[in-house]
Each structure stands twice: as C-alpha cells, then as structure tokens.
DRENTORKOL-3810 file (N, C-alpha, C; in nm, 4 decimals):
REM DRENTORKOL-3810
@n.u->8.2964; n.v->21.1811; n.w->-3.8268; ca.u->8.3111; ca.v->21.3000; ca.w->-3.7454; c.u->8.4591; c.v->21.3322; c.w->-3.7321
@n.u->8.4888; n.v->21.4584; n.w->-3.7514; ca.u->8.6403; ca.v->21.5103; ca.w->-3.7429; c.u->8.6559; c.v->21.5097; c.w->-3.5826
@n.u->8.8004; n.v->21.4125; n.w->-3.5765; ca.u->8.7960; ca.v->21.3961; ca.w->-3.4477; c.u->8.8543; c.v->21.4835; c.w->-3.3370
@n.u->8.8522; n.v->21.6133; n.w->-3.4223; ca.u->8.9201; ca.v->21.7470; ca.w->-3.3653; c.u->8.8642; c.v->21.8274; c.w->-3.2789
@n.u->8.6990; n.v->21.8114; n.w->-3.3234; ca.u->8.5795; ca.v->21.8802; ca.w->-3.2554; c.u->8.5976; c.v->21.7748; c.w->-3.1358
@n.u->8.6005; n.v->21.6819; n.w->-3.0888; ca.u->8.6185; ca.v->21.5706; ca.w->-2.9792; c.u->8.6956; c.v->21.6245; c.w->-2.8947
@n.u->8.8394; n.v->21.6193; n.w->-2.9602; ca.u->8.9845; ca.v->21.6984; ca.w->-2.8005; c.u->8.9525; c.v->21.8241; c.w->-2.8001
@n.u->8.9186; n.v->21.9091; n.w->-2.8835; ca.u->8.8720; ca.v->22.0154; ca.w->-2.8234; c.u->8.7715; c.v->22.0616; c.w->-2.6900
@n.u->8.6712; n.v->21.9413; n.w->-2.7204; ca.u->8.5405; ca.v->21.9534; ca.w->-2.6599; c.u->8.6194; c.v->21.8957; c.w->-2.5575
@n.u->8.7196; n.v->21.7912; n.w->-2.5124; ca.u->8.7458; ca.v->21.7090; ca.w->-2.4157; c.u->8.8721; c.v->21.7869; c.w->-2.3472
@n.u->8.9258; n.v->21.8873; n.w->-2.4486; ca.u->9.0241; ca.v->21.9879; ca.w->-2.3614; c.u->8.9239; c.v->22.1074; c.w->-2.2935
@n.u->8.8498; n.v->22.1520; n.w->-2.3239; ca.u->8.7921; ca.v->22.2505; ca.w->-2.2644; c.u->8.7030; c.v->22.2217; c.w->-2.1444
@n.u->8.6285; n.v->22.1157; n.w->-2.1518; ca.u->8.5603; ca.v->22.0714; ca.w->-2.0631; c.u->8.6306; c.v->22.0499; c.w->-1.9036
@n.u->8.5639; n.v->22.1387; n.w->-1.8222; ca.u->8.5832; ca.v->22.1627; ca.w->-1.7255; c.u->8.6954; c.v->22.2544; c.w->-1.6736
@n.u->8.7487; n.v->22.3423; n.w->-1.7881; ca.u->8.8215; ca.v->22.4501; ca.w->-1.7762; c.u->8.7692; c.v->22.6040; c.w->-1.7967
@n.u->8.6595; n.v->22.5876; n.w->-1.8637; ca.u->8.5858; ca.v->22.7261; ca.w->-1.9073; c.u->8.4384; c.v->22.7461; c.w->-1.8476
@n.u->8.4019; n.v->22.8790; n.w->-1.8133; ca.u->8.2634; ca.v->22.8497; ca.w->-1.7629; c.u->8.1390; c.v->22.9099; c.w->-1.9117
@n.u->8.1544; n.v->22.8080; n.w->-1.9388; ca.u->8.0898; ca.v->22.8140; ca.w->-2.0827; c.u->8.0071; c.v->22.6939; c.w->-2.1299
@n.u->7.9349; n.v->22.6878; n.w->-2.1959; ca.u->7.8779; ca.v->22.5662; ca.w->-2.2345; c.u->7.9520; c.v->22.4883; c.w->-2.3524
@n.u->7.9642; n.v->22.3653; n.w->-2.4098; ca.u->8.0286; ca.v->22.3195; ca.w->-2.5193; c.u->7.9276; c.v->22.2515; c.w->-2.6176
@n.u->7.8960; n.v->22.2944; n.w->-2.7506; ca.u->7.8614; ca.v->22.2886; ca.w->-2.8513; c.u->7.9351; c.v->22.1743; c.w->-2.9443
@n.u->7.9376; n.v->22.0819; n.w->-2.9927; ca.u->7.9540; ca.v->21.9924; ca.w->-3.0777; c.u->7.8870; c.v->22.0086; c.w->-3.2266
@n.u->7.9226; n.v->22.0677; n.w->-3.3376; ca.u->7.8393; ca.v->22.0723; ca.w->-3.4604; c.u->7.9477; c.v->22.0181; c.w->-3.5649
@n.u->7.8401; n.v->21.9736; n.w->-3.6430; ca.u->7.8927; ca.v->21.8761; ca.w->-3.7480; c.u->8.0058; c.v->21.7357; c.w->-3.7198
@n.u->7.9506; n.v->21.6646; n.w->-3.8296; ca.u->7.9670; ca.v->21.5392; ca.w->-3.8325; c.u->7.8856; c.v->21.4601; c.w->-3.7948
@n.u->7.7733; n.v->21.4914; n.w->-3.6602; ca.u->7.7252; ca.v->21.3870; ca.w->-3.5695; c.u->7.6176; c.v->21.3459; c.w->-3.6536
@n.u->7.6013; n.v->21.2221; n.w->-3.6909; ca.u->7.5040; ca.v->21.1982; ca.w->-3.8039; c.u->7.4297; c.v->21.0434; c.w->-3.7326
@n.u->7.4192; n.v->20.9727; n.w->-3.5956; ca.u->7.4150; ca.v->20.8849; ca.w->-3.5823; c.u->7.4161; c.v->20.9212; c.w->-3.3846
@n.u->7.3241; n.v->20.8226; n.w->-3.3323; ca.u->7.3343; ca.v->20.8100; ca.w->-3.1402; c.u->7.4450; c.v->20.8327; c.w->-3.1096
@n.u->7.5712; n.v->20.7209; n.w->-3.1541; ca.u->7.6955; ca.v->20.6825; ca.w->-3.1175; c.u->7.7496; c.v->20.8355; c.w->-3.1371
@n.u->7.7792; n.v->20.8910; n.w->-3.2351; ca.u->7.8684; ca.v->21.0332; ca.w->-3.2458; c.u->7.8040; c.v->21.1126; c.w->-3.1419
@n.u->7.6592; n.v->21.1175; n.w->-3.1258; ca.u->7.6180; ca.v->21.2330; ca.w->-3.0223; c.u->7.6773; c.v->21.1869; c.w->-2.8865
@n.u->7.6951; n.v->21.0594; n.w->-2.8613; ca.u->7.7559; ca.v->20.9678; ca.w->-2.7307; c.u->7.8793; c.v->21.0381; c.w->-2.7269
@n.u->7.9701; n.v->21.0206; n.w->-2.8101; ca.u->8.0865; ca.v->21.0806; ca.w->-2.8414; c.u->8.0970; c.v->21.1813; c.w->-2.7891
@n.u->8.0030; n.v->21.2805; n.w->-2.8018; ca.u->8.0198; ca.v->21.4290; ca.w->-2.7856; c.u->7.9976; c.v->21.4428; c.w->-2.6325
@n.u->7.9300; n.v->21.3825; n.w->-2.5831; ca.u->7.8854; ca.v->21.3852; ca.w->-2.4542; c.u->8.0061; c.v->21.3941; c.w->-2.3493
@n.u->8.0554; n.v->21.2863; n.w->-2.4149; ca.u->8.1774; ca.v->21.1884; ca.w->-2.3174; c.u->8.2815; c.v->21.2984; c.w->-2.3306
@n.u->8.2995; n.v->21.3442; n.w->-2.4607; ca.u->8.3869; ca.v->21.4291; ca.w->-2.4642; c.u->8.3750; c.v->21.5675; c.w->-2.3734
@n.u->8.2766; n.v->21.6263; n.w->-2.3488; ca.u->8.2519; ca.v->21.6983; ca.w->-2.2571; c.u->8.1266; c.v->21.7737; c.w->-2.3000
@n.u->8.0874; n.v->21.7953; n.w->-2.3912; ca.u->7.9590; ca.v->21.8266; ca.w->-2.4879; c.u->7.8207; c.v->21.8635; c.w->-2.4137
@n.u->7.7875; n.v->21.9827; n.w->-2.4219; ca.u->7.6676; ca.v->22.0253; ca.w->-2.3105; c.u->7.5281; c.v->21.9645; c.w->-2.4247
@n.u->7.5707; n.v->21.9925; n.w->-2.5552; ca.u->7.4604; ca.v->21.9729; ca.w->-2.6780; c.u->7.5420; c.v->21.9295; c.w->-2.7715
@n.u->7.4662; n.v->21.8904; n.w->-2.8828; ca.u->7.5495; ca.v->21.8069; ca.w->-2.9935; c.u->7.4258; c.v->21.8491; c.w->-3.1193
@n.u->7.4682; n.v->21.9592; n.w->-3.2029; ca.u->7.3986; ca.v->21.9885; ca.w->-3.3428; c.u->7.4228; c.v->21.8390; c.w->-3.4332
@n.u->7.2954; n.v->21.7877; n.w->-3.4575; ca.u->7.2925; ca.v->21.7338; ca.w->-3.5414; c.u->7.2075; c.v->21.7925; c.w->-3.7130
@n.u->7.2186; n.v->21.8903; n.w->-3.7298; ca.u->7.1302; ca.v->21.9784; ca.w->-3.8559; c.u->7.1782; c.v->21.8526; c.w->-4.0180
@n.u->7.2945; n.v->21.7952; n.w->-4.0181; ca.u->7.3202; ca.v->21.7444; ca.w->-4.1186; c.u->7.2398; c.v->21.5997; c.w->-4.1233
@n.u->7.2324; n.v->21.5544; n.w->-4.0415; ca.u->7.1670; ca.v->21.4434; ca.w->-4.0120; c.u->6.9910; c.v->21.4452; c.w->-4.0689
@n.u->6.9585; n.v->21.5643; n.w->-3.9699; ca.u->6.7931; ca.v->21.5811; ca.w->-4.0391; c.u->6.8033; c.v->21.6158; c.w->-4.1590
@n.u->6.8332; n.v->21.7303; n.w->-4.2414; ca.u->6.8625; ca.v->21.7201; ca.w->-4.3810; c.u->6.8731; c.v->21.5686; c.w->-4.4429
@n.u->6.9803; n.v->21.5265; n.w->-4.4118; ca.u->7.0499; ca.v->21.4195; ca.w->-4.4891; c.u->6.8627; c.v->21.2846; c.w->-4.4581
@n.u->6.8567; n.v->21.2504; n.w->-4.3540; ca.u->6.7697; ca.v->21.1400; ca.w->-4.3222; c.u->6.6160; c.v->21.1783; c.w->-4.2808
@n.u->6.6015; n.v->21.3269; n.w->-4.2543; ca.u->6.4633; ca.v->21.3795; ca.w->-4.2157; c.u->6.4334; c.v->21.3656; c.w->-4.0799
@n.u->6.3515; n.v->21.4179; n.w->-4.0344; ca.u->6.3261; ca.v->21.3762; ca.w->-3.8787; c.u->6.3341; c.v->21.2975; c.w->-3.7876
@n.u->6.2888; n.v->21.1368; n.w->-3.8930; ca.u->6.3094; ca.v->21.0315; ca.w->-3.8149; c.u->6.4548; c.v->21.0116; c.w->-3.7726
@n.u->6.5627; n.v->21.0409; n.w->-3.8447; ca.u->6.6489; ca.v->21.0874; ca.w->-3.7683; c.u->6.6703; c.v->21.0709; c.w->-3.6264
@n.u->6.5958; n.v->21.1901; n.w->-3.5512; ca.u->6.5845; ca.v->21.2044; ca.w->-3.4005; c.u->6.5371; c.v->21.0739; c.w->-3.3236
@n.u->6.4595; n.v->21.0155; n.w->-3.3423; ca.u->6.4248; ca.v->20.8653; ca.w->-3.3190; c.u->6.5136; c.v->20.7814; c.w->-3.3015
@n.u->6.5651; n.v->20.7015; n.w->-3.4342; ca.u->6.6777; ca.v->20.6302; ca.w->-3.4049; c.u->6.7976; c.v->20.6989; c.w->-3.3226
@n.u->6.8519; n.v->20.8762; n.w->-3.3946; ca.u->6.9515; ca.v->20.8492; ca.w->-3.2387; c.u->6.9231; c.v->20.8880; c.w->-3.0866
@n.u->6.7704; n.v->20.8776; n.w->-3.0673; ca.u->6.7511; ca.v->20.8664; ca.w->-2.9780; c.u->6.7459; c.v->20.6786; c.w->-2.9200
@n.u->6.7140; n.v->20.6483; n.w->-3.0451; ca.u->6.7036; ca.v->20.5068; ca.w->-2.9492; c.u->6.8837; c.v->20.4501; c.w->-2.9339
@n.u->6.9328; n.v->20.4820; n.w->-3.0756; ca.u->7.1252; ca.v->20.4328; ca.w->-3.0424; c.u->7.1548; c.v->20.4829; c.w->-2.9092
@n.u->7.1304; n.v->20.6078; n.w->-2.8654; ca.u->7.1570; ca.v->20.6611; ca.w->-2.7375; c.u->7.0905; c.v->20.5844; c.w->-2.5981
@n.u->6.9720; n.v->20.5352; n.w->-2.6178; ca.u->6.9212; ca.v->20.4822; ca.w->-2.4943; c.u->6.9716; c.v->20.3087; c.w->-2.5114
@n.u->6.9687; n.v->20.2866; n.w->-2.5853; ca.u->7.0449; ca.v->20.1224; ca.w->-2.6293; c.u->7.1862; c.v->20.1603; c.w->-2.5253
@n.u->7.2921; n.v->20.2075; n.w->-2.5810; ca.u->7.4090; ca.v->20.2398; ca.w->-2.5608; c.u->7.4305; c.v->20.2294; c.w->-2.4159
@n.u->7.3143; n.v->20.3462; n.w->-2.3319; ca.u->7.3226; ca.v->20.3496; ca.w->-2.2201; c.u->7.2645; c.v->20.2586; c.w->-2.1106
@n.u->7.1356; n.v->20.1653; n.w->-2.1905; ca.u->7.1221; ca.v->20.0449; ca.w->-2.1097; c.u->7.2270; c.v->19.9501; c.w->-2.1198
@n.u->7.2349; n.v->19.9520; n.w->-2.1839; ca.u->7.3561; ca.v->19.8399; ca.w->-2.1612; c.u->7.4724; c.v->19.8468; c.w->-2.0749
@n.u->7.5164; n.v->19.9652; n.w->-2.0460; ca.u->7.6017; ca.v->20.0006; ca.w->-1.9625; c.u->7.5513; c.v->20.0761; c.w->-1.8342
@n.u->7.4376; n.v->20.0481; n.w->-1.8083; ca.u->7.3730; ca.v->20.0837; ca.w->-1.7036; c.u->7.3589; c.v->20.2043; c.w->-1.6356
@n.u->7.3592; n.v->20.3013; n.w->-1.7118; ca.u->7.3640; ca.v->20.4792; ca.w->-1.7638; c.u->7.1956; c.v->20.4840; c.w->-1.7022
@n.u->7.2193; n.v->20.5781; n.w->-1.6023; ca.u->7.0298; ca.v->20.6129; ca.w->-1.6144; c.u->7.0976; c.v->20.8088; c.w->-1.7062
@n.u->7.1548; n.v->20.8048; n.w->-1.7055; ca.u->7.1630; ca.v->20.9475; ca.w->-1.7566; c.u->7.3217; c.v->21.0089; c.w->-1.7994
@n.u->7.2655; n.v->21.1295; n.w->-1.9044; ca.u->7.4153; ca.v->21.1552; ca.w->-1.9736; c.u->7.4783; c.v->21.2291; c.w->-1.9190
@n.u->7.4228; n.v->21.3148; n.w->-1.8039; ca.u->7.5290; ca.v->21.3931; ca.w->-1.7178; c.u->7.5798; c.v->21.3159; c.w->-1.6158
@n.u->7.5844; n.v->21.1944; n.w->-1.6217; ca.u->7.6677; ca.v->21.0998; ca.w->-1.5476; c.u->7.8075; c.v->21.0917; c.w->-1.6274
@n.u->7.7774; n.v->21.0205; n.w->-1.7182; ca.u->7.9118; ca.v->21.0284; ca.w->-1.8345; c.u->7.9480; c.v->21.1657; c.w->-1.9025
@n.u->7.9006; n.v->21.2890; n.w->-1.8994; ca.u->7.9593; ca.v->21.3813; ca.w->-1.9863; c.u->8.0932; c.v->21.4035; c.w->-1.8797
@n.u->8.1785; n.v->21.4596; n.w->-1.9869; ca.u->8.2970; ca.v->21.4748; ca.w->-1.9760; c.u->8.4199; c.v->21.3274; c.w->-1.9251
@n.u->8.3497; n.v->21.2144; n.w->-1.9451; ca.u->8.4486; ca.v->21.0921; ca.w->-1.8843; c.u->8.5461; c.v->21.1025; c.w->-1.9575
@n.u->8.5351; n.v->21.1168; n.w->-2.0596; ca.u->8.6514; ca.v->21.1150; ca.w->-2.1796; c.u->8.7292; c.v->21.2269; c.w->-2.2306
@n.u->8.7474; n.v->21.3485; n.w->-2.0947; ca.u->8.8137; ca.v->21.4794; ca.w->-2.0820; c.u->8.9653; c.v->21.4964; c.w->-2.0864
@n.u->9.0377; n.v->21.5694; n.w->-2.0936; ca.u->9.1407; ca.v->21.6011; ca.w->-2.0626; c.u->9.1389; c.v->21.6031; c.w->-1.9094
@n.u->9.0283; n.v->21.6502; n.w->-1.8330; ca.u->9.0226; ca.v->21.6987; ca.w->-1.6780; c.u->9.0198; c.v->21.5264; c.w->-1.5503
@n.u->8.9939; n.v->21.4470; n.w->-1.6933; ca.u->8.9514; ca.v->21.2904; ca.w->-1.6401; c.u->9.0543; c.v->21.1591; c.w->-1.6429
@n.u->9.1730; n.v->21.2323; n.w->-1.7263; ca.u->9.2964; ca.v->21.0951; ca.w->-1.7528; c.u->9.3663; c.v->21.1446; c.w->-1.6359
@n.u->9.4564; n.v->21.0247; n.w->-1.5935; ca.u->9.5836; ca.v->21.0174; ca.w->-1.5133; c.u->9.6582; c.v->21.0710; c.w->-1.5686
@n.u->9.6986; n.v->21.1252; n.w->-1.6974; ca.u->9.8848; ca.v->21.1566; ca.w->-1.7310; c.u->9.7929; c.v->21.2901; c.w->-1.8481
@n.u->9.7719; n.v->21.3788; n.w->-1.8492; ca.u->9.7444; ca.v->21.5151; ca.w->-1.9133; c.u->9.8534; c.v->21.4848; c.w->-2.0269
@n.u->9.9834; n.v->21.5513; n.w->-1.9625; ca.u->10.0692; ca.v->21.5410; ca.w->-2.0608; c.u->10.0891; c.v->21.4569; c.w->-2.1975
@n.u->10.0696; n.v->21.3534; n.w->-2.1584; ca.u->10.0400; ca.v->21.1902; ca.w->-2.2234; c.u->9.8871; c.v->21.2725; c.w->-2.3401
@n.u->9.7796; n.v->21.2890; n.w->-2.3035; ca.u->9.7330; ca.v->21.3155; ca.w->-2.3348; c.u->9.7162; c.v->21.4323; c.w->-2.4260
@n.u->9.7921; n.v->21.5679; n.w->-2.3923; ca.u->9.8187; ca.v->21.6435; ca.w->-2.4813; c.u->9.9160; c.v->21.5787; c.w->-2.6082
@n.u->9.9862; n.v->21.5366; n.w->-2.5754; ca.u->10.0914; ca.v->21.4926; ca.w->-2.6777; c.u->10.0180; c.v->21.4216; c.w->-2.8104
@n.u->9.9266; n.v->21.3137; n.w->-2.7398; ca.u->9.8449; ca.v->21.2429; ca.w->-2.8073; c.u->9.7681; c.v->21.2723; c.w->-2.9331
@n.u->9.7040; n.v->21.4242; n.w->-2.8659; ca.u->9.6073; ca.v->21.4996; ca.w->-2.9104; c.u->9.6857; c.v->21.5685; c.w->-3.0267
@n.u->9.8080; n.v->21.6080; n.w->-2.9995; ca.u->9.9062; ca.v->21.6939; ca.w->-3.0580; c.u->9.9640; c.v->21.6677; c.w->-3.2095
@n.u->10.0191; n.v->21.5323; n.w->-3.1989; ca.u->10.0559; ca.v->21.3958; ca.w->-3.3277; c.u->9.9253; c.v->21.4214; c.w->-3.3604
@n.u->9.8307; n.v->21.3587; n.w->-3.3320; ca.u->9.6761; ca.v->21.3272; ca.w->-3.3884; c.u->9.6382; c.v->21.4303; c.w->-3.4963
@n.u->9.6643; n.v->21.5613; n.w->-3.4239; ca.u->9.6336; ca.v->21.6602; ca.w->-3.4996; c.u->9.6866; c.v->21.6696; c.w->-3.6073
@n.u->9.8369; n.v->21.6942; n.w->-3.6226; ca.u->9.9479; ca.v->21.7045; ca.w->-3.7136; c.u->9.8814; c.v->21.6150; c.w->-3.7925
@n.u->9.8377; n.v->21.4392; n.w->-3.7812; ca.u->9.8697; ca.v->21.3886; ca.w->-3.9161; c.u->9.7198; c.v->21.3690; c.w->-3.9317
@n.u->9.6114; n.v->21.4389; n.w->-3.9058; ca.u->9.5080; ca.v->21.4684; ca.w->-3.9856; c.u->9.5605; c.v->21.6238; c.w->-4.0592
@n.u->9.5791; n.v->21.6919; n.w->-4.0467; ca.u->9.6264; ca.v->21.8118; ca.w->-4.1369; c.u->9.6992; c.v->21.7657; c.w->-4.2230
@n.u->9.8108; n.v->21.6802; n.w->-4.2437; ca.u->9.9043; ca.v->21.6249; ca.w->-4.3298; c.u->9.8320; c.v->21.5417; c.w->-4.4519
@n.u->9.7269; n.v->21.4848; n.w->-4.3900; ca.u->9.6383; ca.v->21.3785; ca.w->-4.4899; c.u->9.5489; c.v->21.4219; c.w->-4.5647
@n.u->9.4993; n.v->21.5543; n.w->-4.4950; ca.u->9.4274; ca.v->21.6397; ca.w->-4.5722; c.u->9.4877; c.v->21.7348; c.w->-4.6345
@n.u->9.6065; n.v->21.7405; n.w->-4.6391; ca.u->9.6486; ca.v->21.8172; ca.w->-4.7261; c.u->9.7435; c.v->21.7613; c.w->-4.8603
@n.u->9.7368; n.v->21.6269; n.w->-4.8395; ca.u->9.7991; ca.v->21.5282; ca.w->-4.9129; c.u->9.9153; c.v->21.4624; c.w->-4.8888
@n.u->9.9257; n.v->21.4972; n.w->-4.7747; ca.u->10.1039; ca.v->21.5015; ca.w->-4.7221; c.u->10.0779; c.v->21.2949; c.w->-4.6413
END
C-alpha cells in the first residue's frame, strides 16, 4: 500500500466534514486496519476481490477481528483516527515527517 493514501487520510481526519475513502493497495485485514487508524471512514478493497475472489472478505474479515481481539478492540470507531495528525503531541514533527517521506518516495519512483 502507497503510504501516501495513509498521511493523507491521517492529515485530513478530523479537519474536514467529509467522509475519508481509502482505495487501492488494501489487499489484506492489516492494510484495511491501517486505513482505519489512519482516519478512514471505509477502505475499497476492489483489487483484492479481483485478485483472490470473494473469499477475500472472510479472511480480512477475520485478520481484522484477530487484530482487534488481541488488543482488546470491541470496535473500529474506537481506534479510527489514533494514528492522525489530530492525535500526536508535536504536529510539526509530524508534518515534517510526512514531508521527507514524501520527497523520497517520489525520488525512488522516479529513479532518483
């Protein structure tokens, strides 16, 4: 999963009165977890069913309920948005983070 759709989803969350959409990449429980945390109202998984077929939905439904027993989650609007921009101590810290991050995925994909 491009981890761009993530700070996005985790910068916007809780700044816009909008819902947040997560599409592509999420091919697995754990990435839809991802999306959640990040601030994620839904998480398109369309590549996933293609790629694995329906059953698909099953397993990441069960990676998702695994994940959250274990950490004692009765539910995902408990954790959506933990992993926000709106949720760290130091923003700044955090933009910056996000900022580098960005730069040297563009650089790598572009061969640089």
């Amino acid at each position: 999963m491009a981890l761009w759709r993530l700070r996005w989803a985790a910068a916007l969350f809780g700044r816009i009165r909008a819902n947040i959409a997560i599409a592509g990449g999420v091919h697995n429980g754990l990435d839809a977890v991802k999306c959640i945390l990040a601030g994620a109202d839904c998480v398109q998984v369309v590549s996933a069913l293609v790629r694995k077929g329906p059953q698909a939905l099953g397993a990441m439904r069960e990676e998702m309920t695994s994940w959250m027993t274990q950490r004692g989650i009765g539910s995902l609007d408990t954790v959506r948005g933990t992993m926000s921009l709106q949720k760290v101590l130091n923003p700044e810290t955090y933009d910056r983070a996000n900022y580098v991050g960005i730069i040297r995925e563009r650089a790598a994909s572009a061969g640089g």
